[in-house]
N, C-alpha and C positions, 0 to 999 in steps of 0.2 A: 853736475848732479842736480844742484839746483834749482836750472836752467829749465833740467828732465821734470821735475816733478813740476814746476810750477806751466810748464807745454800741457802736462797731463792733465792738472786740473783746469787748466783752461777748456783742454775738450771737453771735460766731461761736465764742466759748468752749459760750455755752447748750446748742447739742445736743449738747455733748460730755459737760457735767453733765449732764443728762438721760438721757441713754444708760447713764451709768455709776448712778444714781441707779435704773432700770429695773432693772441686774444685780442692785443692791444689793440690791432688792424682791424681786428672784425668787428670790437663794439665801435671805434672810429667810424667804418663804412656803413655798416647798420643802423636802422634807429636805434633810440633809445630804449636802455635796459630789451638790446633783444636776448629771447632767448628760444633755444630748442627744446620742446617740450616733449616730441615722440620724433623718433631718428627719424631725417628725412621725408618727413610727414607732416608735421606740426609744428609752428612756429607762433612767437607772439612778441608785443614791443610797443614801442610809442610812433605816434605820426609820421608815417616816411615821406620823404623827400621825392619828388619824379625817380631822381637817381638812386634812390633806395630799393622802391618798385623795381627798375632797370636791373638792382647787381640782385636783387632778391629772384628775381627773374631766370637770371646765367646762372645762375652758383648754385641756388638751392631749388631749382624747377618751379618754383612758387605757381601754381594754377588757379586760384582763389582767393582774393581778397577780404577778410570779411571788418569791416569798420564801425566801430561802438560809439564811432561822435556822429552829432549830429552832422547835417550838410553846414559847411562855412563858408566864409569869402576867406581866410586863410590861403596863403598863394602854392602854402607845401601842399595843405590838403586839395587843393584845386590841379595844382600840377601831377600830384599821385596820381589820381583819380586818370586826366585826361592819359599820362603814360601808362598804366593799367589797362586801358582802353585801346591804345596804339598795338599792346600786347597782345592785345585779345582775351585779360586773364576776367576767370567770373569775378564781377564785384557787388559784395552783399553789405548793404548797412542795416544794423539793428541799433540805432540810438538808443543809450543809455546817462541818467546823469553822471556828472563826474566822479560822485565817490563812488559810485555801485549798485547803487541802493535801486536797483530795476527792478522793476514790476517780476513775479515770479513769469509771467507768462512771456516775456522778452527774454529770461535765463532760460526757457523752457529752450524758446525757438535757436538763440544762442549755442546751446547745448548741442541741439541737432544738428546746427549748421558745419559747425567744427568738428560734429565725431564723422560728417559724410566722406570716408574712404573713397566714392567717386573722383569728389570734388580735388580731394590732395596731390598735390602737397599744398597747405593752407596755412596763410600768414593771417591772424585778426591781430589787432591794434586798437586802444585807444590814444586819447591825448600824453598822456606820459608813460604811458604805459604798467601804468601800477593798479589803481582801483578796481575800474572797469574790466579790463583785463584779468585779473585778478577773480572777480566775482565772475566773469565764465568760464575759466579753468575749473573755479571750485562748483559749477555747475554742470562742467562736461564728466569732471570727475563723481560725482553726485549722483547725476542722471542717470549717465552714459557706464559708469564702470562701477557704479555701486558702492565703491568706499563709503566710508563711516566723514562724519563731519568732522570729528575729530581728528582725525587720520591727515585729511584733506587741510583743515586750519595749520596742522604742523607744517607740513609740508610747504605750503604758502609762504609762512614764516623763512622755514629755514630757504627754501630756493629764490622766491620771487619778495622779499623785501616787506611781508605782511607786517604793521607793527598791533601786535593786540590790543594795546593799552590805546594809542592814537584813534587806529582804526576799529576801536568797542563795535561801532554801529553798525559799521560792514557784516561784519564775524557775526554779532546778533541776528542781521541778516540772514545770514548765511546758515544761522542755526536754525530760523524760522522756515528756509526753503526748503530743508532736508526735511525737517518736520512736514512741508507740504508736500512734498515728496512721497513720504512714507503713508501718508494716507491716500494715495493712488496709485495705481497698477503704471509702469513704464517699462518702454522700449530699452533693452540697450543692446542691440543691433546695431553696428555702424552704419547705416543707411540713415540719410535723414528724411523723415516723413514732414517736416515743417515746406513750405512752399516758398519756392526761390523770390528773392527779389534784386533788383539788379541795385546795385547805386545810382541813386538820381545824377543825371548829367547837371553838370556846370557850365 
């Protein structure tokens, strides 16, 4: 009898390892802190690998690149870059500094590049994948779908690792662009009207 119950909760433990065993493999294979932002569509993370590019490629159809660091001698971001290319997939960089803190007119372009429905499914990335990335989500969300600042800062928070108190200057930021937002007319159409730019070759 035992024997019986403790077979039982084994199974019904199994899919639970399994499940948790799957997440473990996908942040393993992925960049860093990846995550899915809109099903099958939108993606974000830190610096990938050639081989990152490659499983982002098979697995999740990835068609678009879009990258918030500048151009480096780094061998990950050199080797992305050239397997991206092997792919054929688009690659757009829009540099930005580390914390976030970009020009409104780089969140603008930012914004559009990732709400563009053509382009997807579309992985951007910065270097750890926190700041940067970070300040164009809360720019796509902003621009592109209208949310409240507030709304968007929670959210941040609770999904993608915002910390308020460290990151004050971001979120300040971030209050300032809505605010410039709100004093002009914007698109939010998923079409992006900003103009393509490829990533500089290595």
């Amino acid at each position: 009898m035992r024997r019986a119950i403790g077979l039982a909760l084994l199974l019904v433990a199994l899919p639970a390892g399994v499940l948790a065993l799957t997440h473990a493999q996908a942040r393993w294979k992925y960049p860093r802190r990846f995550a899915e932002v809109e099903a099958d569509s939108l993606y974000r993370g830190g610096l990938p690998t050639a081989e990152h590019i490659r499983l982002l490629a098979a697995d999740e159809k990835i068609k678009t690149v879009v990258s918030l660091t500048g151009q480096t001698d780094d061998p990950d971001d050199r080797g992305a870059v050239a397997a991206a290319r092997a792919l054929q997939l688009k690659q757009i960089r829009i540099p930005m500094p580390g914390d976030g803190l970009a020009p409104f007119e780089a969140l603008d372009r930012a914004a559009e590049v990732v709400a563009d429905e053509r382009a997807r499914p579309t992985f951007f990335h910065c270097a750890a994948g926190k700041q940067r990335s970070n300040a164009v989500l809360a720019a796509y969300w902003l621009r592109k779908q209208g949310r409240t600042i507030d709304a968007v800062l929670q959210e941040l928070e609770a999904r993608y690792d915002l910390d308020p108190v460290k990151e004050k200057s971001l979120c300040d930021h971030l209050r300032a662009y809505a605010n410039y937002l709100a004093q002009r007319p914007v698109s939010t159409s998923g079409k992006s009207d900003a103009p393509e730019q490829a990533a500089p070759p290595h």
